[in-house]
N, C-alpha and C positions, 0 to 999 in steps of 0.2 A: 893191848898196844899202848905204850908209853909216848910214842910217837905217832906222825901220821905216816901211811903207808905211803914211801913215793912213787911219782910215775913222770917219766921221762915220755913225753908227746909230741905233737903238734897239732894244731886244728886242720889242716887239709889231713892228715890220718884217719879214716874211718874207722880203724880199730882201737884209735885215741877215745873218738868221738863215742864208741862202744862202749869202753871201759868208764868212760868218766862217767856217762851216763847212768850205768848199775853202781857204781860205788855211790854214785849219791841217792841212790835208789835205794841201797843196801846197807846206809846211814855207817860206813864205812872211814874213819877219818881219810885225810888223803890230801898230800899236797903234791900239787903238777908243776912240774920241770919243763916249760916251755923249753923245746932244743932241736937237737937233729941227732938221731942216731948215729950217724957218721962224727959225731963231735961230741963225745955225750960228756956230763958235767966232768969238772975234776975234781978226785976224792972220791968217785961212785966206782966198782969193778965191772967189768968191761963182761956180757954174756958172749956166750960164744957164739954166735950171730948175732948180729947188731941189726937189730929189727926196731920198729914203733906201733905200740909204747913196747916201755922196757918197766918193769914195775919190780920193784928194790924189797924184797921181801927180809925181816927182821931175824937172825937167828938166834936162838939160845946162846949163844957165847958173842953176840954182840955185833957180827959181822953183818953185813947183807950179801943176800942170794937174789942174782938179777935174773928175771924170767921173760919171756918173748912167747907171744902164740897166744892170742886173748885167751880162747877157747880152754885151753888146759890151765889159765889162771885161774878163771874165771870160778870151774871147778876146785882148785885148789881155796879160792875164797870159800866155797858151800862149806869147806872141810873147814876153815879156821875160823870160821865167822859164824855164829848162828842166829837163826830167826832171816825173816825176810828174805828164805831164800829165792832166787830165780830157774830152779831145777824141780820140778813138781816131783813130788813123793812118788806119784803112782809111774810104775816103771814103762808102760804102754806111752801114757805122754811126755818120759822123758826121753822114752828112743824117739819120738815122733819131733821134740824141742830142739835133741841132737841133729836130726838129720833138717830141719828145716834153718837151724842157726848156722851151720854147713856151707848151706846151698847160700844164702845172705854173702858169708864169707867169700866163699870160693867161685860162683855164678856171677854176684850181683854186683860184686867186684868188677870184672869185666863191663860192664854197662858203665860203673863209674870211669874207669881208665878209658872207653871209649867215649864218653861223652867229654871227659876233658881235654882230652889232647888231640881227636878225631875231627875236630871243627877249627878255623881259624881263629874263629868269637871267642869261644871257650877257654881255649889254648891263649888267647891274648888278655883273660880276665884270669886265669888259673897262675900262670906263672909269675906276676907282681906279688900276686896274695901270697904265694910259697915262698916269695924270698922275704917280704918284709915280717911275714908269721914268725921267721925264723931269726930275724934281723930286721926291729923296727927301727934302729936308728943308724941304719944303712943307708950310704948319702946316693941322693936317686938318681945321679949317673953309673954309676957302678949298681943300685939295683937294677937298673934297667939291664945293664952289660950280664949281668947273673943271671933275670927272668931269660934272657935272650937265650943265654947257655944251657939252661936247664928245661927250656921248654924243647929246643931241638935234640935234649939228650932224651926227654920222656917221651918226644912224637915219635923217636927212630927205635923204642923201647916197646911200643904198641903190639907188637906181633905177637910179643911174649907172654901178655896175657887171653891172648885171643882175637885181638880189633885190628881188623882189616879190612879189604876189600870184598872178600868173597865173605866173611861172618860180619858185617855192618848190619844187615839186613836183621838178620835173627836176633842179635842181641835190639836193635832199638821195638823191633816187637816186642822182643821178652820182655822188657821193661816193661811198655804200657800195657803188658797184661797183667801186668803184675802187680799195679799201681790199681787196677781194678779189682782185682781179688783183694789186697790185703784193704781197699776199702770198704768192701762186703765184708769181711773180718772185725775190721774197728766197730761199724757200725751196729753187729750184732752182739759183741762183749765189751770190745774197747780196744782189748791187744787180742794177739795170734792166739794164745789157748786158751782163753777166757775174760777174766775181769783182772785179771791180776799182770803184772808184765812178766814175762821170762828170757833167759839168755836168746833166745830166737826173737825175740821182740829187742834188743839192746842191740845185735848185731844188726836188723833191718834199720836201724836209726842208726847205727853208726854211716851204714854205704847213701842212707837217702838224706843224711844229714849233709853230703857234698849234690849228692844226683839233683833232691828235691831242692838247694838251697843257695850252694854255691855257683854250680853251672848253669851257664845260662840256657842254653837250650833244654837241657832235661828237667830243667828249672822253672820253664814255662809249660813243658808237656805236663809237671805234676800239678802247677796252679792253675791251669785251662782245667784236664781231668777228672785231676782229683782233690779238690779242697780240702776234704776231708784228712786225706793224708799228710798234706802240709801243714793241716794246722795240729795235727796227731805230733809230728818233730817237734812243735816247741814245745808240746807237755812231757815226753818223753825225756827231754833237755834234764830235766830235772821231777821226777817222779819220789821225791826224798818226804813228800807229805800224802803220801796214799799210804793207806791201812791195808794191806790185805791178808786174807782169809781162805782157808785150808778151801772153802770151800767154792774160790774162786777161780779152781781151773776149773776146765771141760773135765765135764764124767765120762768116763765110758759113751754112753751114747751122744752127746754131743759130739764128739769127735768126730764126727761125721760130716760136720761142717769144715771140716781140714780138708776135705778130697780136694777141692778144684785149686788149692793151691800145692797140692799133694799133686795135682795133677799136673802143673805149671813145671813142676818140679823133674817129674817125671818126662815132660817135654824136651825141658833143653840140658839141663841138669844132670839126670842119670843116662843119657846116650853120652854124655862128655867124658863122664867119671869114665863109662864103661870100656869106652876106644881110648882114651888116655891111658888107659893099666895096661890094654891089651898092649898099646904102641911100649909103654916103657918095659913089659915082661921081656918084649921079642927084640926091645933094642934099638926101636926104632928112636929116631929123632924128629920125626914129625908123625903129628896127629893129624888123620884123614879119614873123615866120617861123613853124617848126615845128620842134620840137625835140626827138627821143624823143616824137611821139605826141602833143604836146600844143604848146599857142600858147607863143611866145614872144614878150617885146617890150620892148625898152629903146631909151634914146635911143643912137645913133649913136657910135662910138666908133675913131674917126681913126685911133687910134695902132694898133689892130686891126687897121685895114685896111692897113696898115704893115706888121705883121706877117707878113701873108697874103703880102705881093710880098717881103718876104725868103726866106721858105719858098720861093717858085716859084726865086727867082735864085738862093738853094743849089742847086734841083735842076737849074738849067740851066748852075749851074758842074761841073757830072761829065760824064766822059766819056758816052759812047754804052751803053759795055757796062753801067758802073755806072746809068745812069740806068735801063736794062730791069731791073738787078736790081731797084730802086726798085720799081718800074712792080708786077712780080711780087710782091715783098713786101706791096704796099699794097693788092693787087689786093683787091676784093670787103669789105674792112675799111669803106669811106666814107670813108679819105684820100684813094684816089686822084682825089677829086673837086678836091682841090688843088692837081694838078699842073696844070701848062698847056698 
């Protein structure tokens, strides 16, 4: 690269906050376009959904190719980038990376949209930071008139990822169980697969990089909790001076230490995926399930059900042996509900 690779962001984006974070982990050049997707610079081509980030990949004849979906960058980087990767070699712990940086994505998502827009405090510390991130020298009667705007366009927007009245309950559990496990996690290698970070450890920083940091409420549950996780976010910020070592993922038998967040997973996570495909197969427009004990119900959500069939065709891209290891590992957690 002659250039640095761009990426169009924001800091309230956790998939911003994702990406940035393994690019400098992955000693990757890279210059950030503070903006909004809905505005994005001029001069750059427009992806076909306008998503955050948007990252301006370089072609052989000079042009750029804009791309959306951290997840499928992220791998396109393994492909163009080498050394330091965040994808472990051994094929066992990268379906396991795949399906845990997923659940970050698509699960713990929800916990952030709920904590910021679900409480008044939140929603009244959330929506200043998004306008002026976007626009700091926006004059502060008119920021205020914009937070104003956009926080009753994201509170009336809540359904769609989940956070309501009848799912509040499950998701603020799921959180603090979560914030418990992935502390038991740090404490015994550092990150989720061992001593080294991987894309399942860049995507949990990106959603705790608002949960644990920016909001206030879920901000105080991670600093009462879990110390440890908070102070995990700011080395993660920037992991661009760690060495690691083939030999720093989980071996085979370590992995083993993955079940209880294997099993967190398998809680609230894979009964979502699994009524969310059934609803979008049969047509439906709302989702209507059980979820940890209690009703779940949001409208329908496509790209989830996407999801779900990528998870299945990682696990039917592994051999025979590695897929039993699968099999065993997930056993009795509630992923294995996701294989096919």
């Amino acid at each position: 690269m002659t250039e640095p690779l761009r990426l169009l962001g924001a800091p309230g984006s956790p998939y911003t906050r994702k990406m940035i974070a393994l690019l400098r982990y992955r000693r990757i050049p890279h210059a950030i376009l503070w903006g909004s997707h809905m505005q994005p610079p001029e001069g750059l081509p427009a992806p076909k959904v306008k998503l955050l980030p948007t990252v301006y990949f370089p072609l052989a004849d000079g042009t750029l190719e804009p791309a959306v979906d951290s997840s499928p960058i992220i791998r396109r980087l393994e492909a163009e980038h080498k050394g330091r990767e965040a994808i472990p070699a051994d094929p066992v712990l990268a379906f396991l990376n795949h399906l845990i940086e997923d659940y970050a994505d698509e699960w713990l998502t929800k916990a952030m949209f709920h904590y910021r827009w679900a409480f008044a405090e939140d929603a009244a510390n959330a929506a200043p930071l998004l306008v002026f991130w976007m626009a700091p020298t926006m004059h502060a009667e008119t920021a205020a008139q914009t937070a104003d705007m956009f926080a009753d366009r994201q509170i009336s927007r809540l359904y769609v990822v989940g956070s309501n009245d009848t799912t509040g309950e499950t998701i603020e559990h799921s959180y603090r169980r979560f914030l418990a496990v992935l502390d038991a996690l740090i404490a015994r290698r550092g990150y989720v697969l061992g001593a080294r970070p991987s894309s399942a450890d860049f995507a949990i920083h990106g959603q705790l990089a608002q949960l644990a940091v920016i909001e206030p409420t879920s901000a105080a549950i991670a600093a009462q909790t879990a110390p440890r996780v908070r102070a995990w976010l700011d080395r993660v910020e920037d992991l661009s001076g760690v060495e690691p070592a083939n030999a720093d993922w989980l071996s085979r038998d370590e992995m083993t230490m993955l079940r209880p967040l294997l099993s967190e997973i398998g809680r609230v996570y894979a009964p979502f995926l699994m009524a969310n495909a059934k609803a979008v197969m049969a047509g439906a427009e709302i989702v209507q399930t059980e979820i940890d004990g209690r009703a779940w119900t949001q409208p329908v959500f496509p790209y989830q059900a996407k999801c779900l069939q990528w998870i299945r065709e990682a696990f039917a891209a592994l051999g025979a042996d590695d897929q039993a290891a699968v099999r065993t590992l997930l056993d009795r957690t509630g992923c294995e509900a996701l294989l096919p």
